[in-house]
C-alpha positions in Angstrom: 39.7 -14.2 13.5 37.0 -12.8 15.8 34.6 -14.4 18.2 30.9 -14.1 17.3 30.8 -12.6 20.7 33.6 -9.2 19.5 31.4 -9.5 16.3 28.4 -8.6 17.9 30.2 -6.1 20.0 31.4 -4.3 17.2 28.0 -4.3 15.9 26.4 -2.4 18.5 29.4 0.3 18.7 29.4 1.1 15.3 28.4 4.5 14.4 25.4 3.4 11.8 24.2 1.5 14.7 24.0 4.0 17.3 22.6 6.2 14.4 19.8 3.3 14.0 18.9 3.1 17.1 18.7 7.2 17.8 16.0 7.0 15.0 13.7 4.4 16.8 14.4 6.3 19.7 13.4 9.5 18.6 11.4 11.9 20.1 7.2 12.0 19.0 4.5 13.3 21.0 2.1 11.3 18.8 3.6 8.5 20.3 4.3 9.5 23.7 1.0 10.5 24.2 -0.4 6.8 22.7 -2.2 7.9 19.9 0.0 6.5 17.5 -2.5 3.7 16.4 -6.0 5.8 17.4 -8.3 6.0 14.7 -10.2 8.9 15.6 -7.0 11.3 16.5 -5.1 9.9 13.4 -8.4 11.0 11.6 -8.6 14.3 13.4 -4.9 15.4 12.4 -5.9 14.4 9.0 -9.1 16.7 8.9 -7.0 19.7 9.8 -4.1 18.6 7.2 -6.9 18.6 4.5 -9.0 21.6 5.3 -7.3 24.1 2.8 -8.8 27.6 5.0 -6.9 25.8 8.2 -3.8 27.7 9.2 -1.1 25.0 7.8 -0.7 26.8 4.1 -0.6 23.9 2.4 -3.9 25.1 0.6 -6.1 22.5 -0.9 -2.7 20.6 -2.8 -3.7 17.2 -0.2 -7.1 17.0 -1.1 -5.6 17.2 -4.8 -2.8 14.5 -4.4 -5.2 12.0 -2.8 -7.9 12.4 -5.4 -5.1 12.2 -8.0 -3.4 9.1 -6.7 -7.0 7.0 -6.1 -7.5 7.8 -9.6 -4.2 7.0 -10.6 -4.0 3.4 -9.1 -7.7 2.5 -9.4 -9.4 0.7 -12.1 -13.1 1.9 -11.2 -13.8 5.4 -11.5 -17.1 7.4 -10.4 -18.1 9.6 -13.2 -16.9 13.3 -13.1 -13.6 12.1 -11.7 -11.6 12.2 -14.7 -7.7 12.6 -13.3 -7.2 15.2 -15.8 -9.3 17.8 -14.9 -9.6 16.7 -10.9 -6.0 17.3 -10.1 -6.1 20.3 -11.7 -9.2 21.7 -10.6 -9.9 24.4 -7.7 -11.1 22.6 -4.4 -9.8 25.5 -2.1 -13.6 25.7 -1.2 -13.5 22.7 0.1 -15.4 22.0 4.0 -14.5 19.2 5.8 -16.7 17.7 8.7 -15.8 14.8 11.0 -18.1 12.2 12.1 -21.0 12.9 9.5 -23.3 10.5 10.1 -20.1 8.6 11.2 -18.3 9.0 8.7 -14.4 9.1 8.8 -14.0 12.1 7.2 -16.7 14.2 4.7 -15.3 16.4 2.6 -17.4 18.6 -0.2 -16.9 21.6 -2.8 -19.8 23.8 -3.8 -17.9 25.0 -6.4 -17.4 21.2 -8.0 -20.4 19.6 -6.9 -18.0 16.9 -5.6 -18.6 15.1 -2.2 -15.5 13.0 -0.8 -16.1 10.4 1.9 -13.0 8.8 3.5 -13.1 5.6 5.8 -9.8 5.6 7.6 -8.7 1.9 9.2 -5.3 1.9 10.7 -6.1 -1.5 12.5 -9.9 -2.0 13.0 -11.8 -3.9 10.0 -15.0 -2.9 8.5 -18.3 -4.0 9.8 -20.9 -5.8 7.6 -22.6 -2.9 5.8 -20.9 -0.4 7.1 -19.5 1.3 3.9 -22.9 0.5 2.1 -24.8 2.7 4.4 -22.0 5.4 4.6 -22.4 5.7 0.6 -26.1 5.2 0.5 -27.0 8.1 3.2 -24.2 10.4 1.4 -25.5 9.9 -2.1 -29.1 10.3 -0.8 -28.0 13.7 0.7 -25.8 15.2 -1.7 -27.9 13.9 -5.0 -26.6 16.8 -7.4 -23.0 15.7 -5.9 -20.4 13.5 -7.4 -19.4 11.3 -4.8 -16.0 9.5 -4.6 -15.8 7.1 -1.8 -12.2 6.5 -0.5 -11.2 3.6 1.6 -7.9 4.2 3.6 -5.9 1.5 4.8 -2.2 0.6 6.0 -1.3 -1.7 2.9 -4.3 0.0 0.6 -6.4 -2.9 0.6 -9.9 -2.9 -1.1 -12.7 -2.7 0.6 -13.9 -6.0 1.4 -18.1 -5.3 1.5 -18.3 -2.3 -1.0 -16.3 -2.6 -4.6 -17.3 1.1 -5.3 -14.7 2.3 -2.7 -11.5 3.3 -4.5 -8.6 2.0 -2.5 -5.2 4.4 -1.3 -2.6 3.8 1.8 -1.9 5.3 4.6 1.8 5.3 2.8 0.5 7.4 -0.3 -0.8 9.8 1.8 2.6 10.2 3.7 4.0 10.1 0.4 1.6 13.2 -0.5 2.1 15.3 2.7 5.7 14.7 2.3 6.0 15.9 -1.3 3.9 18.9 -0.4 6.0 19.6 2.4 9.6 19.7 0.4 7.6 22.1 -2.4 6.1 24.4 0.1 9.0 24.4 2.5 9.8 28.0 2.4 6.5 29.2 2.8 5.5 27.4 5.8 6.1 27.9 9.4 8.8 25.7 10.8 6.4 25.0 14.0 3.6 23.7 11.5 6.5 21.7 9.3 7.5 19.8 12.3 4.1 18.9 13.2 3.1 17.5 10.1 6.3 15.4 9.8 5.6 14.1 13.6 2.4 12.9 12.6 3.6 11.4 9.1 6.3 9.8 11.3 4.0 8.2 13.5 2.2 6.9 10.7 5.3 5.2 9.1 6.5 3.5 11.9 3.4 0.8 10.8 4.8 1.4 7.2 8.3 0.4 7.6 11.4 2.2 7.2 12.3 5.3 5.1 14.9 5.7 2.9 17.8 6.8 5.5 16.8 3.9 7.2 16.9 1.9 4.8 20.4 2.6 3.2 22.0 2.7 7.0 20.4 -1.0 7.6 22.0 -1.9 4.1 25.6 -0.4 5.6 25.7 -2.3 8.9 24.8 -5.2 6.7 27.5 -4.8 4.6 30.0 -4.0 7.4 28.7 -6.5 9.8 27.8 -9.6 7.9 28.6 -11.9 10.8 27.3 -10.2 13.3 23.8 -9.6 11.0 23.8 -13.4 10.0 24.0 -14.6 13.8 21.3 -11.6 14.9 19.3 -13.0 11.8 19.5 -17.1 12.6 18.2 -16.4 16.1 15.5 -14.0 15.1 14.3 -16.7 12.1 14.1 -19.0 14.3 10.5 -18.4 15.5 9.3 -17.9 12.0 5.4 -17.3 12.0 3.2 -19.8 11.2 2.5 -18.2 7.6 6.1 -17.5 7.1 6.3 -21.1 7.6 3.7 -22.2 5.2 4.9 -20.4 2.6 8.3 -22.5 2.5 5.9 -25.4 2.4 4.1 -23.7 -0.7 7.1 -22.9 -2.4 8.5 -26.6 -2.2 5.4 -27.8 -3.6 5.7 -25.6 -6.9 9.5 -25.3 -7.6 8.6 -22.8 -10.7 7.7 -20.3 -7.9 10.3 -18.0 -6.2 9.6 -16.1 -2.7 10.5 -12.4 -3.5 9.1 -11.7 0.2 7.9 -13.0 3.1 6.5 -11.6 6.7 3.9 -12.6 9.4 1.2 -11.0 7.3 1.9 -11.8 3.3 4.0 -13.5 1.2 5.1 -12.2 -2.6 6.5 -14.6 -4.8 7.1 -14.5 -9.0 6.9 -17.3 -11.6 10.3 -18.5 -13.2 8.8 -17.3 -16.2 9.1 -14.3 -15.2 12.9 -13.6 -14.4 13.3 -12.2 -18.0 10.5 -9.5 -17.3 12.8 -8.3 -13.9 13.5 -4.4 -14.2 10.3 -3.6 -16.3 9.0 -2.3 -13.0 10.8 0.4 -10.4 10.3 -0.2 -6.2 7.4 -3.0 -6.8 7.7 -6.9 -6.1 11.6 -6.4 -6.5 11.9 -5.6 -9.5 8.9 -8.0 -11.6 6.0 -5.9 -13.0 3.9 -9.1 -12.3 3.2 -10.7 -9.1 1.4 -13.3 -7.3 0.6 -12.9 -3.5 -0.7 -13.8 -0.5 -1.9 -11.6 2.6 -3.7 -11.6 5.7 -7.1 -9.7 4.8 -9.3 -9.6 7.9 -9.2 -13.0 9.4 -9.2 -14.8 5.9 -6.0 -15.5 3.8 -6.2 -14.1 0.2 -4.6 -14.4 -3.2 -3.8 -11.8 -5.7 -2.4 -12.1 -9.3 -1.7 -8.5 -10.1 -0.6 -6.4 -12.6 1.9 -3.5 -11.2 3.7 -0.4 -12.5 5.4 -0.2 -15.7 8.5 1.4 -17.0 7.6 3.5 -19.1 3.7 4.0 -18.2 3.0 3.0 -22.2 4.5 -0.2 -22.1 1.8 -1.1 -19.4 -1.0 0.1 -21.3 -0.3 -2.2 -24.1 0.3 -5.1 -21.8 -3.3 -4.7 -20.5 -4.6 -4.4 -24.0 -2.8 -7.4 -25.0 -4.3 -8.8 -21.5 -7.7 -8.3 -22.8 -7.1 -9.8 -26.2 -6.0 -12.4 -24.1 -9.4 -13.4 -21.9 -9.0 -11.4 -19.2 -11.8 -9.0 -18.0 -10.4 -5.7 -18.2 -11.8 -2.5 -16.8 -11.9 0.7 -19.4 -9.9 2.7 -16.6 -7.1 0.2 -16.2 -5.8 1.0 -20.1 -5.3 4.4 -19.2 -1.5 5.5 -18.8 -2.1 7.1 -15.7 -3.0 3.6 -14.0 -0.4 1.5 -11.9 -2.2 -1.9 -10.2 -4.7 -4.4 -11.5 -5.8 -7.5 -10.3 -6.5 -9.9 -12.5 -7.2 -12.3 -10.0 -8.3 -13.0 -6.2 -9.8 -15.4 -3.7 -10.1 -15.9 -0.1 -10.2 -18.7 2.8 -11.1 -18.3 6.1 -8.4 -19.4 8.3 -9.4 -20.7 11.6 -6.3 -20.0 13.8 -3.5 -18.3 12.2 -0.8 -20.0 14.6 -1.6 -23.2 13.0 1.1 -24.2 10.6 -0.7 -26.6 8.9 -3.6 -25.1 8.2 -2.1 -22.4 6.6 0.1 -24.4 4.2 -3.5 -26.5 3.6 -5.0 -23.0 2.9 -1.8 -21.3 0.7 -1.9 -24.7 -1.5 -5.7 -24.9 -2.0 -6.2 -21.2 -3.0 -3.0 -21.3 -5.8 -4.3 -24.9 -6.7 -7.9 -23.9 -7.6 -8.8 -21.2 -9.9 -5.8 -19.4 -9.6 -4.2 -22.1 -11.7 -5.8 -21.4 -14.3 -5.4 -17.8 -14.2 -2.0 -17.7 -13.6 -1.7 -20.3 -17.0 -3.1 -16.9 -18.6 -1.2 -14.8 -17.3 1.7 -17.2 -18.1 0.7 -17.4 -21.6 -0.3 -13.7 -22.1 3.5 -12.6 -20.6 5.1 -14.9 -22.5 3.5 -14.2 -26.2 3.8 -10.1 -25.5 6.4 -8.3 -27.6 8.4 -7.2 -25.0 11.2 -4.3 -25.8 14.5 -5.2 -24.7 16.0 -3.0 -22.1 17.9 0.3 -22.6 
């Protein structure tokens, strides 16, 4: 039988692991050169990437995919932004300016009469009436425009002072670049390929990990259990304060499960629930409905949501039935193309986020107040749906 000591030592001179740790340690020049979490350069990159007459070749197919995916996932929808003729339309006339009356990113087509403003936060949080004057000036200027404004964020959270933004992450947009890279990949110089991917790079390593990474973590897991469990006791044993609390919340209602936890949000899933688990693919492990919790610029938030369903139709007549229900529910989220919807969310300000005990105070009062009630609804309206049963 081995020591915990030769465990560990065959941890870190197994292949996967040196293989691991070459990808954390693998040469960027976004990140060498510190402008890994810089707004304005992230934002710069991203102008060029969009701009279809730069020299990348990837045309106008990002400015496409992002308007396609805001409308996809988004409940509210400006009018003359219908997905079905956006994504399909021509926006290879497209201009885009930087710093527009400080705006992240202006983008607009004379040939659509469409104006796109993007706000682009990788850390920073808005500032009281920020977006509101952005949208104001732009729809002041650009009257015989459509305007879409687009707020992007890290985890694709909604703009906090202005409900007409449309939400989208910075992980969709890798998700976009990406998919535009593998489809145009023989038509594209290798020296503009491997910049792209550098900056994409840079941008998931706030994201987590991609899917190599992910299925080598799983195979030192499996090969190194003991070595993983002692690594994983001492690193849990400064649990953040939130991660914490949400043990607290979750021994205080037994009918809830964590399906995951970290220093900024917590997912969990009702027990009624474990019958609905593989309605949904790569969202809130497997449930297609989901209560959580996040850090949302210095206040603590809950969300009952409504994700992706498998198949797309299935969904649709779950948020019908939603509405039949009680719920208030937007005309855009019962179209097929749509994949999140909030039923449901509230905040507290939380005065220091170290503080154990507030935070468990805060996670109990926001799921014991109105969100009760809600999630009863949600409950009810899960539980007296038709669902199929599984192929």
């Amino acid at each position: 039988m081995t020591t915990p000591v030769q465990q560990l030592y065959q941890l870190v001179l197994c292949e996967q692991f040196d293989e691991l740790d070459q990808i954390f340690h693998s040469f960027n020049p976004m990140q060498i050169l510190g402008i890994e979490s810089a707004e304005i350069r992230h934002s710069n990159v991203l102008a060029w990437i969009l701009s279809p007459s730069e020299n990348h070749g990837l045309g106008d197919s990002i400015i496409r995919g992002i308007l396609a995916q805001c409308l996809a996932i988004n409940d509210s929808i400006p009018e003359g932004y219908e997905l079905e003729t956006t994504y399909f339309a021509d926006f290879s006339d497209s201009y885009v300016v930087r710093e527009w009356h400080h705006i992240d990113l202006l983008i607009t087509s004379a040939r659509n009469k469409k104006a796109i403003i993007i706000e682009n936060k990788i850390f920073a949080s808005e500032s009281p009436n920020q977006l509101k004057r952005y949208l104001d000036e732009a729809m002041e200027i650009f009257k015989d425009y459509c305007i879409l404004p687009i707020f992007l964020t890290l985890d694709g959270r909604e703009a906090e002072n202005d409900d007409r933004y449309l939400r989208i992450s910075h992980a969709d947009v890798v998700a976009i670049i990406n998919r535009e890279l593998e489809r145009k990949k023989s038509s594209l110089r290798p020296e503009v390929t491997e910049f792209i991917k550098q900056y994409t790079q840079s941008i998931s390593r706030f994201l987590g990990m991609d899917k190599k990474t992910e299925a080598l973590c799983q195979q030192i897991i499996r090969e190194h259990k003991g070595a993983v469990s002692m690594l994983v006791k001492v690193a849990t044993a400064g649990k953040t304060a939130l991660e914490k609390a949400s043990i607290s919340l979750s021994s205080s209602h037994p009918e809830l499960g964590i399906t995951y936890c970290d220093s900024k949000c917590i997912w969990l899933k009702h027990k009624d629930w474990d019958k609905l688990k593989g309605y949904t693919i790569n969202w809130n492990s497997g449930y297609p409905l989901a209560i959580w919790f996040s850090e949302y610029y210095d206040k603590l938030k809950i969300v009952l949501e409504v994700g992706p369903f498998q198949p797309s139709e299935l969904r649709v007549r779950f948020i019908e039935h939603l509405e039949s229900c009680g719920f208030h529910i937007r005309r855009q989220a019962k179209r097929a193309e749509s994949q999140y919807t909030r039923v449901f969310t509230n905040t507290a300000v939380i005065k220091d986020w170290q503080d154990e005990d507030e935070l468990a105070e805060k996670l109990n009062a926001l799921f014991s107040g109105k969100a009760t009630s809600q999630l009863k609804m949600l409950i009810d309206a899960s539980n007296t749906f038709p669902w199929p049963m599984h192929k």
